[in-house]
ZADO-1210 file (C-alpha; in nm, 4 decimals, padded with zeros to 6 digits):
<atoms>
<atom x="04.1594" y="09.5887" z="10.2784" code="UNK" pos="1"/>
<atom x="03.9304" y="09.8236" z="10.3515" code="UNK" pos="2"/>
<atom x="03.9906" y="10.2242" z="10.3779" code="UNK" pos="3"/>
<atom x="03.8946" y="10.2447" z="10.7373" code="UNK" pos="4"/>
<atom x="04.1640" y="09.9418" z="10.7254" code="UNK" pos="5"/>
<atom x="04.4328" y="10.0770" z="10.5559" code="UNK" pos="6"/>
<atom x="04.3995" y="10.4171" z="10.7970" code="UNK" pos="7"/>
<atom x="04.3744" y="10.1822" z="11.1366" code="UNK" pos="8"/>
<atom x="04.6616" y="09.9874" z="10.9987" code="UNK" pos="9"/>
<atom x="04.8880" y="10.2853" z="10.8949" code="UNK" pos="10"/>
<atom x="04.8248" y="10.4274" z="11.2132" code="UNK" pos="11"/>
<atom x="05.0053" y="10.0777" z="11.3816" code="UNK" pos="12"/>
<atom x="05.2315" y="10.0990" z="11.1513" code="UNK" pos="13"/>
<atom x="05.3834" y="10.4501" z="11.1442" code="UNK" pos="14"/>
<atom x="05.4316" y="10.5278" z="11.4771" code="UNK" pos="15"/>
<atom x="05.6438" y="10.8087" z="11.4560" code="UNK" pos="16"/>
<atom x="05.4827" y="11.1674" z="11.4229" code="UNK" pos="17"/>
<atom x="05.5033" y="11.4232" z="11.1615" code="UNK" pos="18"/>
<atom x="05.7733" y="11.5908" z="11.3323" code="UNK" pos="19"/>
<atom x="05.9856" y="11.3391" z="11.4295" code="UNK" pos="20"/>
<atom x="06.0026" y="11.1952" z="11.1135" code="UNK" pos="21"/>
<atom x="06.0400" y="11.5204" z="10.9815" code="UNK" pos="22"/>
<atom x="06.3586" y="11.5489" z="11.1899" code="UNK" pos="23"/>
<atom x="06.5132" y="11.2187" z="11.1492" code="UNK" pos="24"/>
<atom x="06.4574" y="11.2619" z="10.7415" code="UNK" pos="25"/>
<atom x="06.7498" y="11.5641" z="10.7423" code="UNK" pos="26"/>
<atom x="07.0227" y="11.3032" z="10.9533" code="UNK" pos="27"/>
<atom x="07.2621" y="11.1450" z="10.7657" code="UNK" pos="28"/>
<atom x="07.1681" y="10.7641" z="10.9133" code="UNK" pos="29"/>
<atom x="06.8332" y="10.8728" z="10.7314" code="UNK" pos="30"/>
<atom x="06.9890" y="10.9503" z="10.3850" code="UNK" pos="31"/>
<atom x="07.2575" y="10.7026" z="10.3925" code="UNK" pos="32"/>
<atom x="07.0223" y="10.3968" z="10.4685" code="UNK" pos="33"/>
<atom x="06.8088" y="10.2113" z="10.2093" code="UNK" pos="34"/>
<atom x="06.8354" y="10.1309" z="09.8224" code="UNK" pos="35"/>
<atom x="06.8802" y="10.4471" z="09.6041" code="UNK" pos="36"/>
<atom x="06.7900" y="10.4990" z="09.2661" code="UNK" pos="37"/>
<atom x="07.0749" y="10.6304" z="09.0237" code="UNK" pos="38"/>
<atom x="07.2812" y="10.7125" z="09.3594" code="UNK" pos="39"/>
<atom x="07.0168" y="10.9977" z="09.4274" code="UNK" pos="40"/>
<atom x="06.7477" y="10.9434" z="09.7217" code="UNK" pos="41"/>
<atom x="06.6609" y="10.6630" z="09.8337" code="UNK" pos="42"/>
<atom x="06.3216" y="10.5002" z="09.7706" code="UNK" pos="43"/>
<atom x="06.2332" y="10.4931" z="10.1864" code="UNK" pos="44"/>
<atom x="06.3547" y="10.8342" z="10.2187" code="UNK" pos="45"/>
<atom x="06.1034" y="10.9745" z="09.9278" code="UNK" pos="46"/>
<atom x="05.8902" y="10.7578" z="10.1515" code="UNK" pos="47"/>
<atom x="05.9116" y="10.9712" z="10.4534" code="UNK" pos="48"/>
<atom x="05.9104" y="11.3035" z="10.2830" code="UNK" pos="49"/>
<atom x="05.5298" y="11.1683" z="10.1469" code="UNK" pos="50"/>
<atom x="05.4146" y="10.9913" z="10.4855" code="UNK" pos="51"/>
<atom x="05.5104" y="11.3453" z="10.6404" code="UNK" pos="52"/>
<atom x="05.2337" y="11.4741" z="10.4452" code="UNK" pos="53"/>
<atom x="05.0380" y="11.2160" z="10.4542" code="UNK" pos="54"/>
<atom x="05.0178" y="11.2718" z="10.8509" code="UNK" pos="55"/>
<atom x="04.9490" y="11.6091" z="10.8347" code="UNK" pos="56"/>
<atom x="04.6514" y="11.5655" z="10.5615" code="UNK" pos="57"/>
<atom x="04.2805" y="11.5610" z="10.6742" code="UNK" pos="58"/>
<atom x="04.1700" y="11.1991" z="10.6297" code="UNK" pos="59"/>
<atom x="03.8768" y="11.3335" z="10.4299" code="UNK" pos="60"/>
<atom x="04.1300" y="11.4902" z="10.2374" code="UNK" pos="61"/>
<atom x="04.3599" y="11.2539" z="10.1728" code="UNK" pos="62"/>
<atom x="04.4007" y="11.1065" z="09.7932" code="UNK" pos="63"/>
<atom x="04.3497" y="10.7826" z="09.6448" code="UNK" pos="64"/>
<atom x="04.7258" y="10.8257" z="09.5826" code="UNK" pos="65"/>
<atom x="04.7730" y="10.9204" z="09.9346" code="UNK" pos="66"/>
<atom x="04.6335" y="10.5618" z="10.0433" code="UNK" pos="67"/>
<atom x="04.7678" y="10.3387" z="09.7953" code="UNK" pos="68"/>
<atom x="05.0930" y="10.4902" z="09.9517" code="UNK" pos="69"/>
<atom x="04.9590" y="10.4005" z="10.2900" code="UNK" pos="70"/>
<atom x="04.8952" y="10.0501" z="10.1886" code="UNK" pos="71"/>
<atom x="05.2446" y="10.0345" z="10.0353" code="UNK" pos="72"/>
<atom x="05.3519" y="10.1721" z="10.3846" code="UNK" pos="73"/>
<atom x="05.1879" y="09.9194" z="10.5582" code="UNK" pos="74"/>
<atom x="05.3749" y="09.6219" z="10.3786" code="UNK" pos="75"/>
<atom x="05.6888" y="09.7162" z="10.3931" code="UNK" pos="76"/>
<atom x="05.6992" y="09.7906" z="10.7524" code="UNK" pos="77"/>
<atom x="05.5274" y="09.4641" z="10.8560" code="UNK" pos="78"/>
<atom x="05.7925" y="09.2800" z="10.5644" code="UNK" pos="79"/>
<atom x="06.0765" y="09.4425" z="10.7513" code="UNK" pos="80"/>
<atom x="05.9680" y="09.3792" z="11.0815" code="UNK" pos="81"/>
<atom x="06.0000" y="09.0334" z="10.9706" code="UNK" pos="82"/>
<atom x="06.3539" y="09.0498" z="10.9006" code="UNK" pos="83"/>
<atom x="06.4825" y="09.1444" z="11.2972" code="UNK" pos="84"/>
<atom x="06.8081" y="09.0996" z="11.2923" code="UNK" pos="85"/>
<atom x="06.9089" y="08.9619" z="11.6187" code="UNK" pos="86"/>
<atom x="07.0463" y="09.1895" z="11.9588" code="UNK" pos="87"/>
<atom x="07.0497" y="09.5386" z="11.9573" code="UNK" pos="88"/>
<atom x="06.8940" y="09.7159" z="11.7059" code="UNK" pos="89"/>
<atom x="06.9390" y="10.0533" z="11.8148" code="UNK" pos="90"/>
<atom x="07.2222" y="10.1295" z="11.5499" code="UNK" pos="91"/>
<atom x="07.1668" y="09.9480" z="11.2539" code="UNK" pos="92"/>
<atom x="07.0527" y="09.9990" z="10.8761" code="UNK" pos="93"/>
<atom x="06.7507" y="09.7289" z="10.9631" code="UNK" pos="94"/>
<atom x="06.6366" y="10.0236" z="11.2152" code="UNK" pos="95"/>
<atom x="06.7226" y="10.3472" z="11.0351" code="UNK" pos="96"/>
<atom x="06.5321" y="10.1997" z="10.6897" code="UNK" pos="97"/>
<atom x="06.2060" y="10.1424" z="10.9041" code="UNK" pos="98"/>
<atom x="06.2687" y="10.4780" z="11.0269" code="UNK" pos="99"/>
<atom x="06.2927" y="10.6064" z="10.7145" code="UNK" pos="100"/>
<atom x="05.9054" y="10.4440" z="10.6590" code="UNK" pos="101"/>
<atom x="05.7563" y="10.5849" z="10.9846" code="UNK" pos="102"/>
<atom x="05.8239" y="10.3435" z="11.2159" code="UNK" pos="103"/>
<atom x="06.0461" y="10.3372" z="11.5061" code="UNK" pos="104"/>
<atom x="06.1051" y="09.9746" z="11.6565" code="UNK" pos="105"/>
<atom x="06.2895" y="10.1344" z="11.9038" code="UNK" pos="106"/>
<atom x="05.9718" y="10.2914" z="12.0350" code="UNK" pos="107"/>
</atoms>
């Protein structure tokens, strides 16, 4: 994948802003969902505190760092997309986790 493909893609995939993931990263749904490491923060919520940045970065400035991330991004939203539980989504772990990654299903 590309650069220009990793940026169109990441775009798709996080389709939540800066500030509304922002937000939802400080809600308990946020913290509490997702695998943590040694009972600290979770691995989706360190997510969101970098694709916050990541959104609000130049893409001239962003790092190779920054888009490995994105890639990484990328593949676990479309992996968990995957996995749609069935009905209503709206309050579930399934949801919050992509949340957690950027991306809203509920949108």
């Amino acid at each position: 994948m590309s650069d220009d493909e990793v940026h169109t893609e990441f775009g798709e995939a996080v389709n939540m802003t800066a500030g509304e993931l922002e937000k939802w990263l400080k809600t308990d749904e946020s913290r509490e969902a997702g695998q943590h490491k040694d009972g600290g923060e979770s691995v989706g919520h360190e997510s969101g505190r970098r694709i916050v940045t990541i959104l609000r970065t130049k893409k001239a400035e962003l790092s190779e760092k920054d888009e490995r991330h994105m890639r990484k991004v990328v593949g676990y939203v479309h992996r968990h997309l995957a996995q749609r539980p069935s009905g209503d989504v709206e309050d579930t772990t399934w949801r919050y986790s992509l949340m957690n990654w950027g991306h809203d299903p509920c949108k």
